[in-house]
C-alpha positions as CSV (number, residue, x, y, z in Angstrom):
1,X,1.4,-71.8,-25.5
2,X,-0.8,-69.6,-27.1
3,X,1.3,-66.1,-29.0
4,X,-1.1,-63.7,-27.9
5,X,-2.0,-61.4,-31.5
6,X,0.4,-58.2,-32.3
7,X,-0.8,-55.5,-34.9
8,X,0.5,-52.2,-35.9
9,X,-0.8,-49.1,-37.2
10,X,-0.5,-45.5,-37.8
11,X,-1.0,-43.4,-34.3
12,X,-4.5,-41.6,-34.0
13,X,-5.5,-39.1,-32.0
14,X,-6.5,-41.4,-29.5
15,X,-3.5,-42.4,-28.7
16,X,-2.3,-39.5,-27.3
17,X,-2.3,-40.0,-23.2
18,X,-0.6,-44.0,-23.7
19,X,1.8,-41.9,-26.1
20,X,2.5,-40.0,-23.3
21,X,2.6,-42.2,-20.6
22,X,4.8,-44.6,-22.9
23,X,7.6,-41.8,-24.1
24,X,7.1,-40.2,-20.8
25,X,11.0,-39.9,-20.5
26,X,12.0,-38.9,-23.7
27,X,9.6,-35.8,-23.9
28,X,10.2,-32.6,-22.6
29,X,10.0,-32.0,-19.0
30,X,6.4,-30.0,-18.8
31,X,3.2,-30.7,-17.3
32,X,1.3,-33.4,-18.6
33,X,-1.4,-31.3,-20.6
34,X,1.9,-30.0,-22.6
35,X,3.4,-33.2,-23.1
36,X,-0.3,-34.0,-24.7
37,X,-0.4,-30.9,-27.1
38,X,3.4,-32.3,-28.1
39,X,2.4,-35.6,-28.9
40,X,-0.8,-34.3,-30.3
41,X,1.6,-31.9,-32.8
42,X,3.7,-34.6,-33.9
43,X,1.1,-37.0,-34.8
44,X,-0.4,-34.3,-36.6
45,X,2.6,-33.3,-38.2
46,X,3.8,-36.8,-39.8
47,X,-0.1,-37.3,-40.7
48,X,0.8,-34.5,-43.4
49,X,4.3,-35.5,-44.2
50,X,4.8,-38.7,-46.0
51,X,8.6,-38.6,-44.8
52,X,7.4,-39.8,-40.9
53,X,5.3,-41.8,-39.3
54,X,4.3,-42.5,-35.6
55,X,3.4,-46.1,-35.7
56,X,2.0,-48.2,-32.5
57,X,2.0,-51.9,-31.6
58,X,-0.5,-53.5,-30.1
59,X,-1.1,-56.7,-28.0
60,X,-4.6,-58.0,-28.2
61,X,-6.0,-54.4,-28.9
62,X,-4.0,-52.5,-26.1
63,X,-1.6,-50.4,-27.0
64,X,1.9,-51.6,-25.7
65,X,4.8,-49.8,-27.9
66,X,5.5,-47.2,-30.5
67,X,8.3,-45.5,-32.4
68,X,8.6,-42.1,-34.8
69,X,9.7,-43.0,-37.9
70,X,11.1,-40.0,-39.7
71,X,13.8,-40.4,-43.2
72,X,16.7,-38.7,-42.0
73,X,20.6,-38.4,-42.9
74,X,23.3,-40.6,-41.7
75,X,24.4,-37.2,-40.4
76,X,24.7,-33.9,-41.1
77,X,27.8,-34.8,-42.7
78,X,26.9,-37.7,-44.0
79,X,23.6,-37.4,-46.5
80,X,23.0,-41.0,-47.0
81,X,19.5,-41.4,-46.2
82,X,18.2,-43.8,-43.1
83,X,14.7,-43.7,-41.5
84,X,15.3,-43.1,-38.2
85,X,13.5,-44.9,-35.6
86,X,13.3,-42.5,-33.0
87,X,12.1,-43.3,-29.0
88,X,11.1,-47.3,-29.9
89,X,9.6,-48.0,-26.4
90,X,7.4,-50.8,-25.2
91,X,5.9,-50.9,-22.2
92,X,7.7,-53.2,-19.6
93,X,5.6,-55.5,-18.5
94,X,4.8,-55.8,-22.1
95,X,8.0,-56.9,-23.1
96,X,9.2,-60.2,-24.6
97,X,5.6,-60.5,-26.3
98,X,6.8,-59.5,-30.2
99,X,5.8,-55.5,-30.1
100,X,9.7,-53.9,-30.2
101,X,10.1,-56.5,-33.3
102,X,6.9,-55.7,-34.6
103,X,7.7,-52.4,-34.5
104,X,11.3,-52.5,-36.3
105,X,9.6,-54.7,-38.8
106,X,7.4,-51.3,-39.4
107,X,10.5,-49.6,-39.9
108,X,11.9,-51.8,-42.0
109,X,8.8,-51.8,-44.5
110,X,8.5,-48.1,-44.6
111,X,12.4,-48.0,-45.7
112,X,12.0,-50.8,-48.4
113,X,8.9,-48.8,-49.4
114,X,11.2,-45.5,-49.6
115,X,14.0,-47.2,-51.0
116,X,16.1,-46.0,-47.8
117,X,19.1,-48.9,-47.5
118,X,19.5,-48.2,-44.0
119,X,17.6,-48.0,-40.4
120,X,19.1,-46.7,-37.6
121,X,17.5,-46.8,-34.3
122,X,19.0,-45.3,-30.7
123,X,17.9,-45.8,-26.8
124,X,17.4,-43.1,-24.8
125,X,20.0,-44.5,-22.2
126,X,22.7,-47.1,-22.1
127,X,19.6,-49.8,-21.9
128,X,21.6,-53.3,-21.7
129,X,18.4,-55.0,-22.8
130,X,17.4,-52.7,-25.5
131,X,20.7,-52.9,-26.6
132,X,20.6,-56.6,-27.2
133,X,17.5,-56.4,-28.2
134,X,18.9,-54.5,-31.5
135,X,22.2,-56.2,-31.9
136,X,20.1,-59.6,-32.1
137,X,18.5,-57.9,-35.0
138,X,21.7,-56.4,-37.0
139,X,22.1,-53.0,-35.7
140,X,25.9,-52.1,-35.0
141,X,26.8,-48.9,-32.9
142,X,27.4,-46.0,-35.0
143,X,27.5,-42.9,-32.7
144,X,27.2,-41.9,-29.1
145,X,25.5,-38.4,-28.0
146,X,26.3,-36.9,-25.1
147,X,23.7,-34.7,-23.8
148,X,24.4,-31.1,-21.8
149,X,22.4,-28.7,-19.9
150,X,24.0,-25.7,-21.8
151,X,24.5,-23.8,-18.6
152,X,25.9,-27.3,-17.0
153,X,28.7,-26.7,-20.1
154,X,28.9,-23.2,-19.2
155,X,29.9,-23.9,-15.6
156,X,32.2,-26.8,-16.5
157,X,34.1,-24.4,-19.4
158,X,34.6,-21.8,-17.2
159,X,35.7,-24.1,-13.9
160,X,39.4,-23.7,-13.3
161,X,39.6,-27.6,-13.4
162,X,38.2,-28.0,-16.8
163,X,40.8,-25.5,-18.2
164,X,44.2,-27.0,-19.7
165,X,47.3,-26.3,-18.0
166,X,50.2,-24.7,-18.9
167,X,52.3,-26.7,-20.8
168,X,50.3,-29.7,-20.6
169,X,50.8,-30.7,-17.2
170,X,47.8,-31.6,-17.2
171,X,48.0,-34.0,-20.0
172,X,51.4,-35.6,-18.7
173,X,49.9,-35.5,-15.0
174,X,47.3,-37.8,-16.7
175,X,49.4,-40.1,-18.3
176,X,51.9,-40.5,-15.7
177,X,48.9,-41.6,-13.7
178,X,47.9,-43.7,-15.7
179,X,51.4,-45.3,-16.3
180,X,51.5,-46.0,-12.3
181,X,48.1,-47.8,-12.6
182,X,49.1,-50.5,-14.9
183,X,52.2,-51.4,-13.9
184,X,50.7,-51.6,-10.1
185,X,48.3,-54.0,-11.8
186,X,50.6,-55.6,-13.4
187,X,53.0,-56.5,-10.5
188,X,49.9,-57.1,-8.6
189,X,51.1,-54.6,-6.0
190,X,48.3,-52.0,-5.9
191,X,47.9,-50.3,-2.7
């Protein structure tokens, strides 16, 4: 079996619309001529900032996956530096042709380049595949974010189930519950 050919560069100009059709879910919810301008910005920005790059693999000319490289902090708490690998997407009927490791090798040589001793790199969602994908290649978990709608908060802080109750009934409530549930699991007599 022939290994059809992978190469990576910088993102152009011209790679706006596959940008957009291939980060489609991680952009903001807008028409599709604002999505463009957005893309179109951030290639423009990283062209001028030698901290980031948008780099894109591709598979026999076509372009198949990207990621945003940008050097970043651990978090804001913690300053180490890391280059980020933000939104590392391949199309899916791409996949499984060398593009996602292409592109983490990309990342990789721009930290070595920098000197950065660490790359971190998240999914968008709980992605079993991507996940494996970047445990097979040494990344550990470090952090989950939780994303809210802030008026979605709002309404939860302010709904009389999300506020505590007096005396921590709640809390007890909880953990008497969850007392009951093991030992019905336990004796196997779980209604």
């Amino acid at each position: 079996m022939i290994r059809a050919a992978v190469t990576v560069r910088d993102a152009t100009p011209a790679d706006v619309d596959r940008l957009v059709e291939l980060w489609r879910d991680g952009l903001r919810k807008a028409e599709q001529a604002d999505q463009a301008a957005d893309v179109r910005r951030i290639i423009d920005h990283v062209a001028d900032d030698a901290n980031s790059r948008v780099v894109v693999a591709e598979l026999d000319g076509e372009v198949g996956g990207a990621v945003l490289l940008k050097i970043g902090t651990v978090s804001p708490l913690n300053l180490e530096p890391v280059v980020q690998a933000i939104s590392l997407q391949v199309f899916s009927h791409l996949r499984r042709h060398g593009l996602g490791g292409a592109l983490i090798e990309a990342a990789t040589s721009f930290a070595e380049e920098r000197a950065v001793a660490f790359v971190g790199c998240g999914t968008l969602s709980p992605s079993r595949e991507a996940s494996r994908f970047l445990a097979r290649l040494g990344f550990g978990p470090h952090a989950v974010l939780r994303l809210g709608s802030t008026a979605a908060v709002r309404a939860r802080l302010e709904s009389p189930r999300a506020r505590p109750r007096a005396g921590g009934r709640q809390l007890a409530q909880v953990l008497a519950s969850r007392r009951a549930q093991r030992q019905r699991d336990t004796t196997g007599t779980g209604v």
